[in-house]
N, CA, C, O and CB atoms as a CASP TS submission, in Angstrom:
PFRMAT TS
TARGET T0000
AUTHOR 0000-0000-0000
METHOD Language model
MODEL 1
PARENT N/A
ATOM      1  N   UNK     1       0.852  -1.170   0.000  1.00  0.00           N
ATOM      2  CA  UNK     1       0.000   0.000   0.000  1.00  0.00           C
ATOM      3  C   UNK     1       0.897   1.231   0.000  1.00  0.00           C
ATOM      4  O   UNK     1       1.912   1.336   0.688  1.00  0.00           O
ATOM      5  CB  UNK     1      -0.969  -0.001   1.223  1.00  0.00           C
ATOM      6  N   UNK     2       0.324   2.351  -1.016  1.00  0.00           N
ATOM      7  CA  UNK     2       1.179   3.376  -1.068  1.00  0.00           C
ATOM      8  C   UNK     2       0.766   4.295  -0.269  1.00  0.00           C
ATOM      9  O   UNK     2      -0.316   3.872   0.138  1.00  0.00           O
ATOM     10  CB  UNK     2       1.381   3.848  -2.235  1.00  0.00           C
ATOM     11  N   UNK     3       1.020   5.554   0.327  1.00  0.00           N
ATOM     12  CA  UNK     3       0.416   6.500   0.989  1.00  0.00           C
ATOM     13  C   UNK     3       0.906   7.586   0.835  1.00  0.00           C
ATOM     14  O   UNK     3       2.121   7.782   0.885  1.00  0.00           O
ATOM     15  CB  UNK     3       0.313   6.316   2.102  1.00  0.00           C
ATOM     16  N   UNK     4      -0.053   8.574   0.596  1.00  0.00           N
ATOM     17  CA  UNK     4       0.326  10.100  -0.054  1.00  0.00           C
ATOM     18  C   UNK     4      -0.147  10.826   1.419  1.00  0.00           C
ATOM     19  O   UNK     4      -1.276  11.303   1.540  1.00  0.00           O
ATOM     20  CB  UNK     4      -0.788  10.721  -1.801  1.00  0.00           C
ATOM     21  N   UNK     5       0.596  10.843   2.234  1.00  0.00           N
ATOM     22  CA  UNK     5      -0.685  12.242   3.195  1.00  0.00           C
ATOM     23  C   UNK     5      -1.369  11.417   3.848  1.00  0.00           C
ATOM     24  O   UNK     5      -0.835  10.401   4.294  1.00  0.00           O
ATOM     25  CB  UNK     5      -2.037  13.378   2.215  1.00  0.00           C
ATOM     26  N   UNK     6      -2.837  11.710   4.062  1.00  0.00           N
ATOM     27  CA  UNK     6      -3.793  10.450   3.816  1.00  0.00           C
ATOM     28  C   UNK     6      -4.360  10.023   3.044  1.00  0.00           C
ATOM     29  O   UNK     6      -5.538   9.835   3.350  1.00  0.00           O
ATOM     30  CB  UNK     6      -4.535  10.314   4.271  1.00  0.00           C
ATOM     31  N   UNK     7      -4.029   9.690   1.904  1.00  0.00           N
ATOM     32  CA  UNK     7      -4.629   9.532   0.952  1.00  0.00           C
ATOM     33  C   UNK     7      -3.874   8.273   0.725  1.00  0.00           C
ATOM     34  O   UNK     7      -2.665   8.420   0.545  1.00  0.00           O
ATOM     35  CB  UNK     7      -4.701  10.621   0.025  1.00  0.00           C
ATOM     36  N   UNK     8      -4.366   7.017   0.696  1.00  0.00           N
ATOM     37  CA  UNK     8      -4.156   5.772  -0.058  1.00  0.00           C
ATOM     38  C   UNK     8      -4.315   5.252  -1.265  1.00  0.00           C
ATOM     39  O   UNK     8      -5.507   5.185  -1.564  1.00  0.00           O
ATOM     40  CB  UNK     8      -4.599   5.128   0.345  1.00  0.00           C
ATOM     41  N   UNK     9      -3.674   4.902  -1.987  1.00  0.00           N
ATOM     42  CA  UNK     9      -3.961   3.499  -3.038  1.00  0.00           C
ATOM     43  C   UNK     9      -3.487   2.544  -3.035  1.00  0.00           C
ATOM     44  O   UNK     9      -2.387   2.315  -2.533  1.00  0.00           O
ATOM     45  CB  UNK     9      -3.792   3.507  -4.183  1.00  0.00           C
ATOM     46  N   UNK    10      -4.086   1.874  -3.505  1.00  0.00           N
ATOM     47  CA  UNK    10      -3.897   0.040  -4.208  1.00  0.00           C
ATOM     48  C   UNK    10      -3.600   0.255  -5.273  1.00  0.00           C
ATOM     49  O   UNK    10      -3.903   1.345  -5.757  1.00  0.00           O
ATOM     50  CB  UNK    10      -5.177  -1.115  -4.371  1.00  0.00           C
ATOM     51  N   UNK    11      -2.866  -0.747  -6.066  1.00  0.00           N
ATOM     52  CA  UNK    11      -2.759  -1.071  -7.233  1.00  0.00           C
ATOM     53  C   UNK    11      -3.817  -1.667  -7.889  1.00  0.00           C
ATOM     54  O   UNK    11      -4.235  -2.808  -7.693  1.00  0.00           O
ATOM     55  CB  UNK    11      -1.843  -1.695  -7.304  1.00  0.00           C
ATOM     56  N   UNK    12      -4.485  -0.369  -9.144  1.00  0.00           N
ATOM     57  CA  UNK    12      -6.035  -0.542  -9.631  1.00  0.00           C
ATOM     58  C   UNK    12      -6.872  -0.338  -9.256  1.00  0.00           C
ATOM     59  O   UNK    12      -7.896  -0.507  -9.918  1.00  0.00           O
ATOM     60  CB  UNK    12      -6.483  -1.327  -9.841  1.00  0.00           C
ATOM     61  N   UNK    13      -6.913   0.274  -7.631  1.00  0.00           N
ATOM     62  CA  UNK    13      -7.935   0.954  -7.012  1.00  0.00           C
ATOM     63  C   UNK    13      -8.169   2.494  -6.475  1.00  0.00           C
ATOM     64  O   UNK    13      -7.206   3.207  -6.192  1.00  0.00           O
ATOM     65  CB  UNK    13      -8.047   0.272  -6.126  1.00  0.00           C
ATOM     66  N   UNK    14      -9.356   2.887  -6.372  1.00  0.00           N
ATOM     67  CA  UNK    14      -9.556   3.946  -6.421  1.00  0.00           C
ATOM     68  C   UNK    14      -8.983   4.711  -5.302  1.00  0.00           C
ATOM     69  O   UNK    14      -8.627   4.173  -4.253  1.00  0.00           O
ATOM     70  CB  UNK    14     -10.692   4.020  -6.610  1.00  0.00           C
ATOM     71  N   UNK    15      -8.877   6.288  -5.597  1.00  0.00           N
ATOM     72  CA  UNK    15      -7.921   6.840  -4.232  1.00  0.00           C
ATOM     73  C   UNK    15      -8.799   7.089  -3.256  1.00  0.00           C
ATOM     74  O   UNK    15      -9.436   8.096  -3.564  1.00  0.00           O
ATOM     75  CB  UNK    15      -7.020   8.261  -4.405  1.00  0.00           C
ATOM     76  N   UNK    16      -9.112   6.688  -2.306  1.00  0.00           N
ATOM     77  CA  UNK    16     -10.277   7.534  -1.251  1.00  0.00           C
ATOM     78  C   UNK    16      -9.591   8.338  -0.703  1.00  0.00           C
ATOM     79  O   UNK    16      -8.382   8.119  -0.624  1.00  0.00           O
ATOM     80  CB  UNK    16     -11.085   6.785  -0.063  1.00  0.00           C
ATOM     81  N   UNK    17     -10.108   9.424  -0.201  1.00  0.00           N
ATOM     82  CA  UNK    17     -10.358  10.770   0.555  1.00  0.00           C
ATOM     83  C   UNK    17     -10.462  10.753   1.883  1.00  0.00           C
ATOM     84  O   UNK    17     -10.034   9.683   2.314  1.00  0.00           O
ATOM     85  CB  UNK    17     -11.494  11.396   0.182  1.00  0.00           C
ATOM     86  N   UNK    18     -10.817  11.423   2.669  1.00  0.00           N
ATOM     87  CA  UNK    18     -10.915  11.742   3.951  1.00  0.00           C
ATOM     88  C   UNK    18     -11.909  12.749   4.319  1.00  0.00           C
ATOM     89  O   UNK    18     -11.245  13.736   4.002  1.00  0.00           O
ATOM     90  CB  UNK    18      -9.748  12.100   4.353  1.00  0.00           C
ATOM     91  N   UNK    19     -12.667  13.078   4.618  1.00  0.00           N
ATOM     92  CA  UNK    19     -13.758  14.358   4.848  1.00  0.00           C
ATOM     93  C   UNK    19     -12.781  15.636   4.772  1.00  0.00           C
ATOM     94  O   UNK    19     -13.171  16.543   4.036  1.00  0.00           O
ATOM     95  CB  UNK    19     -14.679  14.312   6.561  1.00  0.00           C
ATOM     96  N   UNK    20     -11.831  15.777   5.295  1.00  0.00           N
ATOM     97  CA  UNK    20     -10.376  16.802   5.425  1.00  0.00           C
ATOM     98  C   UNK    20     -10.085  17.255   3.881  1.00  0.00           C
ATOM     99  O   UNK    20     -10.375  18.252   3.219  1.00  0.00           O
ATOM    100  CB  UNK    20      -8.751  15.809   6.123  1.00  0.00           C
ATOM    101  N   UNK    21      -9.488  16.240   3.668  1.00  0.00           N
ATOM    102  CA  UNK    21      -9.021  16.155   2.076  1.00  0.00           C
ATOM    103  C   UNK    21      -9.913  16.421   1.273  1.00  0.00           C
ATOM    104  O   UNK    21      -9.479  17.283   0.509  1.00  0.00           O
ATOM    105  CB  UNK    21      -8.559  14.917   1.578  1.00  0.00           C
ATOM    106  N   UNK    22     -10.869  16.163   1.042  1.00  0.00           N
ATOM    107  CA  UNK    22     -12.291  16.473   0.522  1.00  0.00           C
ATOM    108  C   UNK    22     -12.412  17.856   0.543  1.00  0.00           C
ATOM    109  O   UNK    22     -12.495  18.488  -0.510  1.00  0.00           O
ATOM    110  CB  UNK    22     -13.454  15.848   1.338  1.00  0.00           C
ATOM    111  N   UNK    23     -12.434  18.454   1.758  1.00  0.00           N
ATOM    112  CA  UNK    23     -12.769  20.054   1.868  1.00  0.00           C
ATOM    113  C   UNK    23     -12.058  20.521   1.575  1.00  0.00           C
ATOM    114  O   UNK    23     -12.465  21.564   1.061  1.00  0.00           O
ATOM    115  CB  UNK    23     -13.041  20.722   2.843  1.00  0.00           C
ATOM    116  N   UNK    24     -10.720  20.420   1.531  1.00  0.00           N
ATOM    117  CA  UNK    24      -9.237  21.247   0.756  1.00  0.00           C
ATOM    118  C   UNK    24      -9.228  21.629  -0.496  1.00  0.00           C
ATOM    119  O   UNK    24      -8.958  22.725  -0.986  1.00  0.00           O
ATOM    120  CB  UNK    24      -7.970  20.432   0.667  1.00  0.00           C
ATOM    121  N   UNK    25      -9.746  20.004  -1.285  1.00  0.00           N
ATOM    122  CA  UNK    25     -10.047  19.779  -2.727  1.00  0.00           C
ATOM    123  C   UNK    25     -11.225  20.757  -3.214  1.00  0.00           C
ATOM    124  O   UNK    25     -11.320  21.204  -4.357  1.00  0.00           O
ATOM    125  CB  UNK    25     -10.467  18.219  -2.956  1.00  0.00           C
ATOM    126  N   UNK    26     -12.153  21.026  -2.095  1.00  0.00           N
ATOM    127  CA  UNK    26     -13.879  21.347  -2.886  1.00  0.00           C
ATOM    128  C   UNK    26     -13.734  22.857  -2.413  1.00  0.00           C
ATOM    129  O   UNK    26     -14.595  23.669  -2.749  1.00  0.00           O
ATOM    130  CB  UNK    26     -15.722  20.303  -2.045  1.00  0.00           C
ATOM    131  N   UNK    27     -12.690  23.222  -1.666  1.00  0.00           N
ATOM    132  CA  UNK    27     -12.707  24.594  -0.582  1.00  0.00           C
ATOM    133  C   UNK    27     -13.757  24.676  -0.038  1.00  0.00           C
ATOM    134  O   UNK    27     -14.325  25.683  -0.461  1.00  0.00           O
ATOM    135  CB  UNK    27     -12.531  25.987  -1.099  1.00  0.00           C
ATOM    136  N   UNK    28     -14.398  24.117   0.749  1.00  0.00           N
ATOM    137  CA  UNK    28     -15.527  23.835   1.829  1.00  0.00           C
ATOM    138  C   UNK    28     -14.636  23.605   3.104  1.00  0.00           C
ATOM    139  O   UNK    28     -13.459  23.264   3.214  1.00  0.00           O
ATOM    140  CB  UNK    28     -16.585  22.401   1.456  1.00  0.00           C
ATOM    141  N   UNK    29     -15.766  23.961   4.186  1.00  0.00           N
ATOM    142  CA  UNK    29     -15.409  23.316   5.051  1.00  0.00           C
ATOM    143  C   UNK    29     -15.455  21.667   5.427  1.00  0.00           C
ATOM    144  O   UNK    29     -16.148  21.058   4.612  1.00  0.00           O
ATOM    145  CB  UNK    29     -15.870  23.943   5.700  1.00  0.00           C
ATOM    146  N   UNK    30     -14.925  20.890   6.383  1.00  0.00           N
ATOM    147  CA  UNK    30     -15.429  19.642   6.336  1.00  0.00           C
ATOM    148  C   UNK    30     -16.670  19.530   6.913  1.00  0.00           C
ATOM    149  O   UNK    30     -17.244  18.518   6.511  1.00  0.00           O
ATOM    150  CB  UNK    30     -14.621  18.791   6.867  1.00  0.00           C
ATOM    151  N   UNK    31     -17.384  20.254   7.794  1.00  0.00           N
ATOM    152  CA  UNK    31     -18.926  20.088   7.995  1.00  0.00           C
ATOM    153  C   UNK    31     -19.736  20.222   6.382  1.00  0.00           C
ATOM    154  O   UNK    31     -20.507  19.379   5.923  1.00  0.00           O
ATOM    155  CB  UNK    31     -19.503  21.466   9.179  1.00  0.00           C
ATOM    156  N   UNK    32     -19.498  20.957   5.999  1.00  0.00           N
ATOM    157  CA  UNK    32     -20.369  21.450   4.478  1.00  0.00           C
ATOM    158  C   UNK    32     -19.756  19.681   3.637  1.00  0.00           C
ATOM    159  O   UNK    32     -20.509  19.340   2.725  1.00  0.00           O
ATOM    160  CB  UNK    32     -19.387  23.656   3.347  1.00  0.00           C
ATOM    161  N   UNK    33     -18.982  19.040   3.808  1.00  0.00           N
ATOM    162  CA  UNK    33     -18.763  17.550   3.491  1.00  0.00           C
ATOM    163  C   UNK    33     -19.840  16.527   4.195  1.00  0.00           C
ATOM    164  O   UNK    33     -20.731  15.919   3.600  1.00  0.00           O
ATOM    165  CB  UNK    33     -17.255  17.147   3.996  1.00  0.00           C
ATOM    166  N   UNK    34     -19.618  16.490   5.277  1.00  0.00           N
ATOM    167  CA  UNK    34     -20.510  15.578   5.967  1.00  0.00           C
ATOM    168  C   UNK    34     -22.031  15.757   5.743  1.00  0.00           C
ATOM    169  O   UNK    34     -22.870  14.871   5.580  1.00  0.00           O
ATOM    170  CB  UNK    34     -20.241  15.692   7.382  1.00  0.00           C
ATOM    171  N   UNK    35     -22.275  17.682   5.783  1.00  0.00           N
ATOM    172  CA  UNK    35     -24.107  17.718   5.243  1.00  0.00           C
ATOM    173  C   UNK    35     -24.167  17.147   3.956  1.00  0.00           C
ATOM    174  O   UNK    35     -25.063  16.329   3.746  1.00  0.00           O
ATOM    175  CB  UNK    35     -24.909  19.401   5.022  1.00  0.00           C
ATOM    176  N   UNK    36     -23.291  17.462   2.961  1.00  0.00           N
ATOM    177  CA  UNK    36     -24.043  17.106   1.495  1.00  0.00           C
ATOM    178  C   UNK    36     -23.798  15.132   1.525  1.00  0.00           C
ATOM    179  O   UNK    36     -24.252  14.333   0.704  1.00  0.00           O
ATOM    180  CB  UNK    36     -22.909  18.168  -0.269  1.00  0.00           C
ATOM    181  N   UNK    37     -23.075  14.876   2.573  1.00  0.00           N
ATOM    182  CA  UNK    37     -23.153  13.272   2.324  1.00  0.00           C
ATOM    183  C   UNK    37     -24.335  13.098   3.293  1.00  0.00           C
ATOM    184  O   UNK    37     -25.010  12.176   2.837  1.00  0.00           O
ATOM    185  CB  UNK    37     -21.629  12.239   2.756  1.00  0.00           C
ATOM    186  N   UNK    38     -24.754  13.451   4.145  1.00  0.00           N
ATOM    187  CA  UNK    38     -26.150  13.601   4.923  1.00  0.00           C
ATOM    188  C   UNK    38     -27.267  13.563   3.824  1.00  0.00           C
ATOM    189  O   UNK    38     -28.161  12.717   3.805  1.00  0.00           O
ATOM    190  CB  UNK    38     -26.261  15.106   5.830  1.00  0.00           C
ATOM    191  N   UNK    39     -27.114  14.590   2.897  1.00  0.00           N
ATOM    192  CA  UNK    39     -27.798  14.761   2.075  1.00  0.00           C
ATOM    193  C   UNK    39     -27.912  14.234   0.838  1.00  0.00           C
ATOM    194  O   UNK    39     -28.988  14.499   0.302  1.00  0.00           O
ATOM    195  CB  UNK    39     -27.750  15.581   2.055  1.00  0.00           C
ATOM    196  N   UNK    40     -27.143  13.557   0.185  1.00  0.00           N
ATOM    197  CA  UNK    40     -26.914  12.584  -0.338  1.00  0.00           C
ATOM    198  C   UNK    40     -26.420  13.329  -1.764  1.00  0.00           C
ATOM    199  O   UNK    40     -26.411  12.708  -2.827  1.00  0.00           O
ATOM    200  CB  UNK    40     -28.086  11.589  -0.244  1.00  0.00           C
ATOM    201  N   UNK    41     -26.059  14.571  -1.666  1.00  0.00           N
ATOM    202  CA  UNK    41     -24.873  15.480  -2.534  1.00  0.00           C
ATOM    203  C   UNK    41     -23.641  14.386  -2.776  1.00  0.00           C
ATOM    204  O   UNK    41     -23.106  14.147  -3.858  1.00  0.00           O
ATOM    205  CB  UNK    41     -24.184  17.044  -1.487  1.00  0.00           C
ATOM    206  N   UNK    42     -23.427  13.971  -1.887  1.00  0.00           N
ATOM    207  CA  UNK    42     -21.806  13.399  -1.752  1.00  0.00           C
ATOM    208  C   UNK    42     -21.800  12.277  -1.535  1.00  0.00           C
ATOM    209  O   UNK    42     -22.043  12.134  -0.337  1.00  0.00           O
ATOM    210  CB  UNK    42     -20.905  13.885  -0.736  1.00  0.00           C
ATOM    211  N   UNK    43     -21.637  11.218  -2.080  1.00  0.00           N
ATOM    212  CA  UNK    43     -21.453   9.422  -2.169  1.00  0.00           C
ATOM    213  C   UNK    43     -20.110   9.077  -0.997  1.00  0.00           C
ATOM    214  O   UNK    43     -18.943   9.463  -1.068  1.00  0.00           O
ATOM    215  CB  UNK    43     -20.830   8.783  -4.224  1.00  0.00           C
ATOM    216  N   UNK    44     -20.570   8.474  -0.254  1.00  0.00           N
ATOM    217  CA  UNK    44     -19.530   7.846   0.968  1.00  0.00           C
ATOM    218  C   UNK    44     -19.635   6.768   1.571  1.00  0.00           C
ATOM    219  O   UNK    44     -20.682   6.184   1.849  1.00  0.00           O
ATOM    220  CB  UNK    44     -19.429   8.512   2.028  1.00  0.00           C
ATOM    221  N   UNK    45     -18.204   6.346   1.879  1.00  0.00           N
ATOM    222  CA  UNK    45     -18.187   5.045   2.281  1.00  0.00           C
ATOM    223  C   UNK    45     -17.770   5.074   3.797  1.00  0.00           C
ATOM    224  O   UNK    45     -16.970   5.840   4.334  1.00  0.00           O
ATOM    225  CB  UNK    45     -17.247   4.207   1.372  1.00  0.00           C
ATOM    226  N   UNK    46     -18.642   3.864   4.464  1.00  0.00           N
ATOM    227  CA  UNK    46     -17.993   4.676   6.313  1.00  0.00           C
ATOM    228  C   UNK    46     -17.292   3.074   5.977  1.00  0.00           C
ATOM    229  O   UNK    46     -17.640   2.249   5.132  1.00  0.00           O
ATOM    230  CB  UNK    46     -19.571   5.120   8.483  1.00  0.00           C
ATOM    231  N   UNK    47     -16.421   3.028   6.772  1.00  0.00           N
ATOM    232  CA  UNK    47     -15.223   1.884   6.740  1.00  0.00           C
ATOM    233  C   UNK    47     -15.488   2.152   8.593  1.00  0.00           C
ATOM    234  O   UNK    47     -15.168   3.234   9.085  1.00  0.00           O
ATOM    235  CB  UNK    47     -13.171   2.378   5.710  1.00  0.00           C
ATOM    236  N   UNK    48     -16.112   0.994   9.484  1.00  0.00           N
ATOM    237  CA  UNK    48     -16.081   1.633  10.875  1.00  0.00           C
ATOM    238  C   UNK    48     -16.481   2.927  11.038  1.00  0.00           C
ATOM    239  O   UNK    48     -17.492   3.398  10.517  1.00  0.00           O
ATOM    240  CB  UNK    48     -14.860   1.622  11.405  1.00  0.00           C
ATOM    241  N   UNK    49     -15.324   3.831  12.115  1.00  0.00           N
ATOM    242  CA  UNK    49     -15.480   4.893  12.510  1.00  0.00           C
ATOM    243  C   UNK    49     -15.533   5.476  10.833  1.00  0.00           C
ATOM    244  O   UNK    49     -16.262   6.467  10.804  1.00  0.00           O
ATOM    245  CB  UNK    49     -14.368   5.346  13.662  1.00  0.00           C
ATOM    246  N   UNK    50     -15.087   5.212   9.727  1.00  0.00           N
ATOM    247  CA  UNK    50     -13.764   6.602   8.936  1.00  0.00           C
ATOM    248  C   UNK    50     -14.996   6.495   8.169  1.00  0.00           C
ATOM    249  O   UNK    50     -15.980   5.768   8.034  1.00  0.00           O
ATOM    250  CB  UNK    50     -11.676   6.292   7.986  1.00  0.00           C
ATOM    251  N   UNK    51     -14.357   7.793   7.640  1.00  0.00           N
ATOM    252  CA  UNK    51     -15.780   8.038   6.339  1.00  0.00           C
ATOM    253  C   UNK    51     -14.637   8.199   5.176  1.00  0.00           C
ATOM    254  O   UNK    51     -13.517   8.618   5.467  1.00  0.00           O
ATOM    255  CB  UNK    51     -17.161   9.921   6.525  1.00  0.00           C
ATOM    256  N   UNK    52     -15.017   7.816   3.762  1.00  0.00           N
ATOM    257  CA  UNK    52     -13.729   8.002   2.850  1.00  0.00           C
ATOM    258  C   UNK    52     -14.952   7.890   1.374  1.00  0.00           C
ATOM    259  O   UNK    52     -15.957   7.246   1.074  1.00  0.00           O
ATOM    260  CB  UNK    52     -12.118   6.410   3.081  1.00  0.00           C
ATOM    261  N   UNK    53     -13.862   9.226   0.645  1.00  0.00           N
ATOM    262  CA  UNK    53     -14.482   9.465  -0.195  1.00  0.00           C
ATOM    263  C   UNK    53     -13.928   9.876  -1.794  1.00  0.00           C
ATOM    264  O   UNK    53     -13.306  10.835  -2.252  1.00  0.00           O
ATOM    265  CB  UNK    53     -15.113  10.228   0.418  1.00  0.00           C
ATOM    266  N   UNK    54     -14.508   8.608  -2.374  1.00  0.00           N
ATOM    267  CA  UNK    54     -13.875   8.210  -3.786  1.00  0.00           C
ATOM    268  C   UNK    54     -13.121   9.407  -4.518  1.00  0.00           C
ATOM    269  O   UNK    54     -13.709  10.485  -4.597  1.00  0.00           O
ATOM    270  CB  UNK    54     -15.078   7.688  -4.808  1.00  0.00           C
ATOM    271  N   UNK    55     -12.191   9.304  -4.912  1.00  0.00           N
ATOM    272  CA  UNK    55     -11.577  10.773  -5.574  1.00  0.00           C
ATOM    273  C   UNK    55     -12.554  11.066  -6.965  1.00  0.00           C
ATOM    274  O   UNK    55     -12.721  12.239  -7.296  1.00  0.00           O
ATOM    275  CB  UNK    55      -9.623  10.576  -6.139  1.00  0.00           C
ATOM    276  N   UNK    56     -13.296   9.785  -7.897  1.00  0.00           N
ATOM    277  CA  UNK    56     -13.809  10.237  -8.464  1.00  0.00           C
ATOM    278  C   UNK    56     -15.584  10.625  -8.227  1.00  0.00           C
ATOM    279  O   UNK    56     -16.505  10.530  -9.039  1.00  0.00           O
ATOM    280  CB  UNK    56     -13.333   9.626  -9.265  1.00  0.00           C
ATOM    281  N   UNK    57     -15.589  10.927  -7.281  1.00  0.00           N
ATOM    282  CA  UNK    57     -16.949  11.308  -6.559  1.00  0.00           C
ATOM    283  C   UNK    57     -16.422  12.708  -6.576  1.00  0.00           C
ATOM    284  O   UNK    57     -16.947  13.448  -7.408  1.00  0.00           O
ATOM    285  CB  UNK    57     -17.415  10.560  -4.913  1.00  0.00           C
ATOM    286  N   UNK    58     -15.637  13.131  -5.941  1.00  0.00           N
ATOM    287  CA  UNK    58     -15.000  14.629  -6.142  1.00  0.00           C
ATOM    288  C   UNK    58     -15.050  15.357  -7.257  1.00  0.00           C
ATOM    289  O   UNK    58     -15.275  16.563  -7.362  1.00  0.00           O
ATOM    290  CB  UNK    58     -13.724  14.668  -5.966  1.00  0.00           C
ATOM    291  N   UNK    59     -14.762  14.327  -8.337  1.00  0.00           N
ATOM    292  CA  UNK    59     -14.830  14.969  -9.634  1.00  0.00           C
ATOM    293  C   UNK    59     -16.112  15.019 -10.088  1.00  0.00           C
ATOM    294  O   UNK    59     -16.531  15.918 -10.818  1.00  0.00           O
ATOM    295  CB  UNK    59     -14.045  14.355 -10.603  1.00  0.00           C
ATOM    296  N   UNK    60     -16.773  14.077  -9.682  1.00  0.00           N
ATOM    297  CA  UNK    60     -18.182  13.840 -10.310  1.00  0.00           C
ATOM    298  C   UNK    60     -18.665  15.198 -10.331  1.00  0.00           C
ATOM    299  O   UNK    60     -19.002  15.778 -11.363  1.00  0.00           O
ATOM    300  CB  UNK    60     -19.219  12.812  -9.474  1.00  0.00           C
ATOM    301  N   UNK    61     -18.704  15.849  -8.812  1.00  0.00           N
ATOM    302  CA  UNK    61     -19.732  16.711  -8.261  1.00  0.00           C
ATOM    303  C   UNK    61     -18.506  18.036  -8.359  1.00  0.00           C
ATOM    304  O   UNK    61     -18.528  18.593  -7.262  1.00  0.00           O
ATOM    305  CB  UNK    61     -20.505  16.149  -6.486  1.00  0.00           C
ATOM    306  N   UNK    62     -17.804  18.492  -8.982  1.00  0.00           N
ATOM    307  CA  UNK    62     -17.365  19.282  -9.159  1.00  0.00           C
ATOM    308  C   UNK    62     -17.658  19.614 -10.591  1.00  0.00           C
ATOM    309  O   UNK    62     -17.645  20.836 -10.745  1.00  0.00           O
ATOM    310  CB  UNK    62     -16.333  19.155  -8.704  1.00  0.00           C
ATOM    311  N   UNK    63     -17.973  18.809 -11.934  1.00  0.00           N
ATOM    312  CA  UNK    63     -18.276  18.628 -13.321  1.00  0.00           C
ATOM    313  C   UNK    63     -19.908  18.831 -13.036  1.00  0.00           C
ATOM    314  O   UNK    63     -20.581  19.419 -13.882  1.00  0.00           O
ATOM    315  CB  UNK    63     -17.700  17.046 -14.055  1.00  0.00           C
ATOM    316  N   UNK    64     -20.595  18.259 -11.658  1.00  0.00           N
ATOM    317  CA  UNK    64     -21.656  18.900 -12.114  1.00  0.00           C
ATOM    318  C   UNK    64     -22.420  20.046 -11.762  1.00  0.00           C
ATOM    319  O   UNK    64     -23.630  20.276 -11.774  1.00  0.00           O
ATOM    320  CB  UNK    64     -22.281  18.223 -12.139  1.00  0.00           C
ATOM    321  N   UNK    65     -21.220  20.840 -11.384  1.00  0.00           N
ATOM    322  CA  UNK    65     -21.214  21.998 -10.906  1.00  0.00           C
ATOM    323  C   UNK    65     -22.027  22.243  -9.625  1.00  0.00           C
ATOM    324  O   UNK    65     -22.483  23.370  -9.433  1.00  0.00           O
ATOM    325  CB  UNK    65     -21.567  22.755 -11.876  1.00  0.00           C
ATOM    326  N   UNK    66     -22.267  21.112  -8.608  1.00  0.00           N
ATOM    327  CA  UNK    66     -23.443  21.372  -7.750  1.00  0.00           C
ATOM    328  C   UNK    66     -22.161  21.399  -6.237  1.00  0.00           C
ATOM    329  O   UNK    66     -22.228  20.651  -5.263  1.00  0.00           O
ATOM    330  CB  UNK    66     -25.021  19.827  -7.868  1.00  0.00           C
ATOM    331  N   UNK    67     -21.129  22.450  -6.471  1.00  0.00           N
ATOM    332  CA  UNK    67     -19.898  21.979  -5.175  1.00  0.00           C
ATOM    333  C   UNK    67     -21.126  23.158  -4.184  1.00  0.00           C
ATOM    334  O   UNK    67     -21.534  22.724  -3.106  1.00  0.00           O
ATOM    335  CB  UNK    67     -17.374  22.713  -5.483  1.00  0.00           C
ATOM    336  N   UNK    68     -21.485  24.211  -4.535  1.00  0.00           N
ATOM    337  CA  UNK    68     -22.028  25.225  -3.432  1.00  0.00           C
ATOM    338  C   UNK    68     -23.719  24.718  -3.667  1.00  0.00           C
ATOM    339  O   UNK    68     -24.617  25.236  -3.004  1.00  0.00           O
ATOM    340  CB  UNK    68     -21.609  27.236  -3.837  1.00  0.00           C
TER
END
């Protein structure tokens, strides 16, 4: 396993995120992360405690212009 920061990959798998990393990427805060995954704006995976979130979910919702 490689590790950037927090940011992980596998070989062939997707990069997940962090609610943190997420808000850096979207310039949100990380609460304004957790409502739109509340809200179902934002696709997430809880792993246990962690919440992690597909890098191309980031892109998704940045292309469809719905980040604010």
């Amino acid at each position: 396993m490689e590790a950037m920061g927090d940011v992980k990959t596998l070989a062939g798998a997707e990069r997940l995120l962090d609610v943190n990393d997420s808000a850096l990427l979207l310039a949100v805060s990380p609460y304004t992360i957790r409502d739109w995954i509340r809200k179902g704006t934002l696709r997430a995976t809880k792993l246990g405690r962690l919440v992690r979130i597909e890098q191309s979910e980031i892109e998704r919702l940045i292309s469809a212009g719905r980040m604010r």
